[in-house]
ZAMARGU-4260 file (C-alpha; in steps of 0.2 Angstrom, whole numbers, plus 5000, padded with zeros to 4 digits):
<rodrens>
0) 4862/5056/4943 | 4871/5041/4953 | 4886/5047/4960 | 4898/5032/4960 | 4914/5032/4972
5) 4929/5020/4969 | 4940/5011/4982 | 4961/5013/4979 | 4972/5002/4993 | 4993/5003/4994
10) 5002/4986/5001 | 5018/4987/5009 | 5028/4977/4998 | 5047/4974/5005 | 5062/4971/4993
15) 5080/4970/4994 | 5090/4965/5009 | 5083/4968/5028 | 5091/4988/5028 | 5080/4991/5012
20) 5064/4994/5013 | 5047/5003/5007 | 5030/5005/5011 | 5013/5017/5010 | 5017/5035/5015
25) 5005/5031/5035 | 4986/5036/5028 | 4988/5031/5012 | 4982/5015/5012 | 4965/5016/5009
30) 4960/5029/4998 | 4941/5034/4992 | 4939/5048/4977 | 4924/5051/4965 | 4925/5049/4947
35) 4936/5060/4937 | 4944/5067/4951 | 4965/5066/4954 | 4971/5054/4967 | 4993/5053/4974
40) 4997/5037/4979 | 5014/5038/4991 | 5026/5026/4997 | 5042/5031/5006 | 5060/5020/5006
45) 5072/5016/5016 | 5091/5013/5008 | 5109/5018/5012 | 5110/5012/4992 | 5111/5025/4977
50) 5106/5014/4963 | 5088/5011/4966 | 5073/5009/4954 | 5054/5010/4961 | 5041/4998/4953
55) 5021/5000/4953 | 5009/4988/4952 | 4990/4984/4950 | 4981/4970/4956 | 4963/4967/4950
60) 4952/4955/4962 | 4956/4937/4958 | 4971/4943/4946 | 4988/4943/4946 | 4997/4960/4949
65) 5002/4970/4933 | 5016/4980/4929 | 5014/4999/4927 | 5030/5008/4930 | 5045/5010/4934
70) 5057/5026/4938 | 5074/5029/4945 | 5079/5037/4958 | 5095/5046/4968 | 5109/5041/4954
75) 5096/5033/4943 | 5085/5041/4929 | 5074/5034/4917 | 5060/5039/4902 | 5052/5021/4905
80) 5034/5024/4894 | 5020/5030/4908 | 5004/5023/4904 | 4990/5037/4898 | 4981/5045/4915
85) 4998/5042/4924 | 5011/5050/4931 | 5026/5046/4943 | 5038/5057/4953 | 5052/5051/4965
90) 5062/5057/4977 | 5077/5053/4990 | 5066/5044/5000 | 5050/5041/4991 | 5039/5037/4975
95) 5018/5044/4969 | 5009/5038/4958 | 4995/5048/4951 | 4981/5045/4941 | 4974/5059/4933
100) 4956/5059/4932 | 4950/5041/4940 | 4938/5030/4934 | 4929/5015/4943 | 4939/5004/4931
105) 4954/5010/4941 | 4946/5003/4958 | 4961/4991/4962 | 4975/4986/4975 | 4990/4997/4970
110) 5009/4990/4976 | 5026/4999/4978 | 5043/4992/4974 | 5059/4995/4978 | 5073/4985/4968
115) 5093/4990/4976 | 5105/4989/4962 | 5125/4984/4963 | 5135/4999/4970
</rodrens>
């Protein structure tokens, strides 16, 4: 039997004014896992804002990026629909996203988001 690995990358991706930011957790920008197995993707933000809403993304090879998710945090909640094999937790200071049991169709580059609402 062929045991088959899959590749997962984070970007920083940068939003809101020049105090805001987010980006991968350091390490967690190039992730390799076999089939089926569980992988945490982490990026950590900086805000003085309470009104904040984090975004993931997937980007296929010559594709746009594509919406997955989005969840509030500190003041903010949401029940935004998770696609099947996800999940998303955040934090204070930072957001996962986890796939459940990966497949290669999975292998992607995956982007954090960080949108600073009006106090």
């Amino acid at each position: 039997m062929e045991e088959r690995h899959m590749l997962l990358m984070i970007l920083l991706t940068v939003s809101g004014g020049f105090a805001d930011k987010i980006g991968p957790r350091e390490g967690d920008t190039n992730i390799i896992r076999e089939e089926r197995e569980s992988v945490t993707l982490s990026c950590t933000f900086e805000t003085n804002s309470n009104n904040i809403w984090l975004y993931w993304y997937r980007q296929y090879p010559n594709r746009e990026p594509e919406y997955l998710l989005y969840k509030g945090a500190r003041l903010q909640s949401s029940d935004e629909d998770i696609p099947d094999g996800f999940q998303s937790t955040t934090s204070q200071s930072s957001t996962e996203l986890i796939i459940n049991s990966v497949t290669l169709s999975d292998s992607a580059l995956y982007y954090c988001a960080l949108r600073v609402g009006a106090q």
